[in-house]
Structures are given as C-alpha cells and as structure tokens.
C-alpha positions as CSV (number, residue, x, y, z in Angstrom):
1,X,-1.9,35.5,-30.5
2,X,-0.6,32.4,-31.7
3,X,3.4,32.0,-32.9
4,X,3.9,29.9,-35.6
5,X,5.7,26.6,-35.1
6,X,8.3,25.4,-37.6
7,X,7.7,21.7,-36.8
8,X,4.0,21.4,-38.3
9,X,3.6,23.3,-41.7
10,X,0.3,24.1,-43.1
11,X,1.2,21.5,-45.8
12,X,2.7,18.1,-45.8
13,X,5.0,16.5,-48.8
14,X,2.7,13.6,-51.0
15,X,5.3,11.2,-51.1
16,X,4.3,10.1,-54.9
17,X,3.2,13.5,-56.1
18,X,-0.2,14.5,-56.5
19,X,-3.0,13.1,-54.8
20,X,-5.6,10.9,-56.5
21,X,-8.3,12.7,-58.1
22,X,-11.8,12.2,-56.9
23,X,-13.6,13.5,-59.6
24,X,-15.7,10.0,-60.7
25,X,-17.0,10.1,-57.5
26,X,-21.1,10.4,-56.7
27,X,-23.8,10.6,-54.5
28,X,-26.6,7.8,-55.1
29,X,-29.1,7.7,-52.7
30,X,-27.8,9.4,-49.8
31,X,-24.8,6.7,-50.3
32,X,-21.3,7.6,-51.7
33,X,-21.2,5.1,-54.5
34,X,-17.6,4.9,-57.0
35,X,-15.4,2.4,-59.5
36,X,-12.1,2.1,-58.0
37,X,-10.2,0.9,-60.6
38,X,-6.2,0.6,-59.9
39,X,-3.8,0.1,-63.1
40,X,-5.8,-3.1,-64.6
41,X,-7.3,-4.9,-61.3
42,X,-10.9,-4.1,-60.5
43,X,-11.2,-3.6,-56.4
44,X,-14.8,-3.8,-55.3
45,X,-15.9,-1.4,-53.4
46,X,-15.4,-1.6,-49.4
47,X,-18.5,-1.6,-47.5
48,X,-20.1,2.1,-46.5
49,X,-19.3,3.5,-43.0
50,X,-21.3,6.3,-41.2
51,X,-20.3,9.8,-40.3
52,X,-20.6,8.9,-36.6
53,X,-18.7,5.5,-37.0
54,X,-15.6,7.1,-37.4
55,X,-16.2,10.7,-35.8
56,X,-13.1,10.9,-33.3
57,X,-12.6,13.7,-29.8
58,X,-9.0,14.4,-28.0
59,X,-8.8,16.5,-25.0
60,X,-5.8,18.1,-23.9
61,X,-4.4,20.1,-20.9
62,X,-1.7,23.1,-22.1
63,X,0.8,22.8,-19.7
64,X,4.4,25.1,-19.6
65,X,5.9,23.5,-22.2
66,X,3.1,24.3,-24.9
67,X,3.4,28.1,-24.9
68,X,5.7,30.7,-26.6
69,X,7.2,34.4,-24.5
70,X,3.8,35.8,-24.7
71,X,2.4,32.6,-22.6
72,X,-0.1,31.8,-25.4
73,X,0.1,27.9,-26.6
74,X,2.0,28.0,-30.1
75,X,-0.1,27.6,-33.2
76,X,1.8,25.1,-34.2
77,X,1.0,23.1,-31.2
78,X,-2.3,22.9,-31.8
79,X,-2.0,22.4,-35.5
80,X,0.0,19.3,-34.9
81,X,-3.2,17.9,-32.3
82,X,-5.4,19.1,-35.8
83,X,-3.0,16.6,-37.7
84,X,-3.4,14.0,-35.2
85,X,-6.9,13.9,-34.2
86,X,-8.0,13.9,-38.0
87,X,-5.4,10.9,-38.8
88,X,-7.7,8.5,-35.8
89,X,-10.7,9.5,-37.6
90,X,-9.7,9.0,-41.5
91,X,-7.7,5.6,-40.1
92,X,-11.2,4.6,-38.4
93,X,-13.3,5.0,-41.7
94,X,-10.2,3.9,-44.3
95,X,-9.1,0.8,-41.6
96,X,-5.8,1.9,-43.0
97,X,-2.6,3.8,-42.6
98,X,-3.2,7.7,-43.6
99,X,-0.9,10.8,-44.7
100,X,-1.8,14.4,-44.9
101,X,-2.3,15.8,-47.9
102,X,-2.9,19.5,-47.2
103,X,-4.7,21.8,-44.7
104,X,-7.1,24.8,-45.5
105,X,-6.8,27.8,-43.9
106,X,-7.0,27.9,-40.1
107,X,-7.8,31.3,-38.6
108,X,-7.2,31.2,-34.7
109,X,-10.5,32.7,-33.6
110,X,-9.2,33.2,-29.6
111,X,-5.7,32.6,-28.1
112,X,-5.3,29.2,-25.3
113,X,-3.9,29.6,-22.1
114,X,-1.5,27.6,-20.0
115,X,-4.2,25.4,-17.5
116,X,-6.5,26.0,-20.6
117,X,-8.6,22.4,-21.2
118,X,-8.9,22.2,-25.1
119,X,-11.5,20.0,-26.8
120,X,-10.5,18.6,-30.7
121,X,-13.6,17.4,-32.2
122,X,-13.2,15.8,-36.0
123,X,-15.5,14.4,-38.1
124,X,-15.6,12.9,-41.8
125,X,-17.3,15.8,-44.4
126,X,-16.1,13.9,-47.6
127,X,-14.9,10.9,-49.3
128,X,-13.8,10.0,-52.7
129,X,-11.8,7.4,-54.0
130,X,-9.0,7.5,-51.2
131,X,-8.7,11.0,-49.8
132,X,-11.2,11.8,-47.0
133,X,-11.7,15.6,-46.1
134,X,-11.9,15.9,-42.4
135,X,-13.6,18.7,-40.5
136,X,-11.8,19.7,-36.8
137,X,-13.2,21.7,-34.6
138,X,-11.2,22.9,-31.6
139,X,-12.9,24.8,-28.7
140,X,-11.2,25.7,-24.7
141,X,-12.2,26.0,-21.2
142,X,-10.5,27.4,-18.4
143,X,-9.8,24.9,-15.4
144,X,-10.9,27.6,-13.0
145,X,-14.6,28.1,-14.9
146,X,-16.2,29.7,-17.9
147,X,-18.5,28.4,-21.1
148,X,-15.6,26.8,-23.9
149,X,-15.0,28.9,-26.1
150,X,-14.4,28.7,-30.0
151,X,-10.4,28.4,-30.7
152,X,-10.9,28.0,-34.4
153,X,-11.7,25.2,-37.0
154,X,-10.0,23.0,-40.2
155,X,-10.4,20.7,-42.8
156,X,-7.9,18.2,-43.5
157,X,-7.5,16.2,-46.3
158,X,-6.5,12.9,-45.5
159,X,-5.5,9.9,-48.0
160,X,-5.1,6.2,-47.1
161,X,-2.2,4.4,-48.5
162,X,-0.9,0.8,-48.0
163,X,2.5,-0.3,-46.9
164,X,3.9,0.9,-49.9
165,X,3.2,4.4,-50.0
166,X,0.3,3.8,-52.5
167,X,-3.2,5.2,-52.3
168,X,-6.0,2.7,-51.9
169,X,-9.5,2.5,-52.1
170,X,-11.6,4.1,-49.0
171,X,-15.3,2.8,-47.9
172,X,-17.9,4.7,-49.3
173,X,-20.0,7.8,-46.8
174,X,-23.5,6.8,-45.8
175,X,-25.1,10.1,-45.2
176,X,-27.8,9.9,-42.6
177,X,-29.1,13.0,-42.8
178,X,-29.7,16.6,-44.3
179,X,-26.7,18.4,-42.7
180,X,-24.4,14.9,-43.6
181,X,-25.4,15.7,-47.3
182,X,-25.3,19.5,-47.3
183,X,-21.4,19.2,-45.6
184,X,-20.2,16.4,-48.2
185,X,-21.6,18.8,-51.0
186,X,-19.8,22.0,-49.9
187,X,-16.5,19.0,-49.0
188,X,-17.0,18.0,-52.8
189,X,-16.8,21.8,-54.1
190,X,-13.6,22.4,-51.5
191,X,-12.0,19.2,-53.2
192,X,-12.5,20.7,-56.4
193,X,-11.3,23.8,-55.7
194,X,-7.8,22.3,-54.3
195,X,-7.8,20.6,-57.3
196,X,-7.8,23.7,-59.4
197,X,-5.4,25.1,-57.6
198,X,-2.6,22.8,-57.5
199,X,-2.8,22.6,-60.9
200,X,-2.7,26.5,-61.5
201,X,0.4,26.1,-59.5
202,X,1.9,23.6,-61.5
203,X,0.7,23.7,-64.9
C-alpha cells in the first residue's frame, strides 16, 4: 500500500478563511448562469467555457525516487500530481491563478510500481461563483505490458483568486450533455455538503 507523505496534506490552508459560497448559483438551460456581485461593484459575468475546453491529462513515469521501503510510490506523491493536474485544468477554465481549497476522500484502489506509467486524467464537474470542483482520475500501466489499471479517483476543489489573494468571478459551465448535467448535479450536492461541514466544525 501507499505511505503517506507529509509534504501534500489532504487539506490546504484558505489564505482568507472560508471559501466563497456558491449557493446563488443555477442551472438555466443546460448553462451555468449567476450574479457575481463583489462588495458594491457589479462584475458581469465572464463568458461560458465547455467541459472539454479545459479538461487537462499528465503522464508520468515512477522512477526510484518516488517510492517508500516497500517499493510502492508514496501516496503523497501522487496526491501532489492530483494537486497539480487539477490546478492546469481550473487555471484553463478561470484564465486565472488558483489555490486548493480541500480534497475529498481518495481511496487508493491498487498500489504503483517503480517503471509503472501512470495516467492523471481531470476534468471540470462543477462551478459556482469562484470555486470549481474538479474530478481526477488516475489509472497505471506497466512498461513491460498489461491493460491500465484503476489507481484511484478525487475531486478537488479549486478557487481562483487575483494577485491579491482574493477570490474572483469564474466563467460559467456549458453543459453539453446528459452525463455533463448529471455530474455538475451530484458536484452541486458535494459542494453543499462541504459546506455543511465546515460549518459543523466551526460553528
């Protein structure tokens, strides 16, 4: 199995507190439609950017320096490539700098291998007014053969900020099709359930 890596946690600090909530947002049309409203100035909204537009792959080769005594490739190693392939796609739909807001659960589903190719797939699920849940799937193949196999799976929440530290105002989600809508449905209930829970956890 997996050992855990110090240097990614499962959580990263919000450097002014809580993130924004994203409960004014809504689904029109297929077409994620909101006010973003910041202190008195009215921002219009950016113009809406597809699922696919901003859907991001990294492919890595674990080498020696990846993997822990048992000569499995540290969790946190691949946590961290999580972390990083989500930040390309939220930057591609936002067009802005991004921090991490917080990670669901990952279960490792298989362990990687030194020589072990390993495929991190991510791809927007959700948007509100400037977080952005991102879904990451990771999968593995051996250089010497073998079907990839499943390595495990995340969603990320991601929120753009500008120079300051300060969240902004993301592009709307045009969902194209049935899954699209289905996913950014079951991202909306996930968002809401965070939402719960951080304040349950600081009341």
């Amino acid at each position: 199995m997996f050992a855990a890596s110090p240097s990614v946690p499962a959580r990263s600090s919000w450097p002014h507190g809580e993130p924004p909530s994203d409960s004014e947002t809504d689904l029109v049309d297929g077409l994620v439609r909101r006010p973003t409203s910041f202190e008195a100035e009215h921002v219009p909204d950016p113009v809406a950017t597809t699922v696919g537009s901003s859907r991001a792959t990294t492919t890595r080769l674990m080498v020696p320096t990846d993997v822990n005594f048992a000569g499995n490739v540290f969790g946190g190693h691949i946590l961290a490539e999580i972390d990083r392939v989500a930040y390309i796609t939220a930057t591609r739909h936002s067009q802005a700098s991004c921090v991490t807001a917080s990670f669901d659960r990952v279960d490792f589903l298989s362990p990687v291998h030194v020589g072990d190719v390993v495929d991190f797939d991510a791809e927007l699920t959700f948007v509100g007014t400037s977080s952005m849940e991102v879904w990451v799937r990771v999968r593995a193949e051996s250089t010497s053969g073998g079907d990839p196999r499943p390595v495990g799976e995340a969603f990320v929440t991601m929120v753009a900020v500008d120079a300051a530290g300060r969240p902004i105002p993301v592009p709307p989600l045009l969902l194209e099709t049935v899954e699209e809508r289905s996913r950014f449905e079951e991202g909306r209930r996930r968002m809401e359930e965070r939402r719960r829970t951080r304040h349950r956890r600081n009341p």
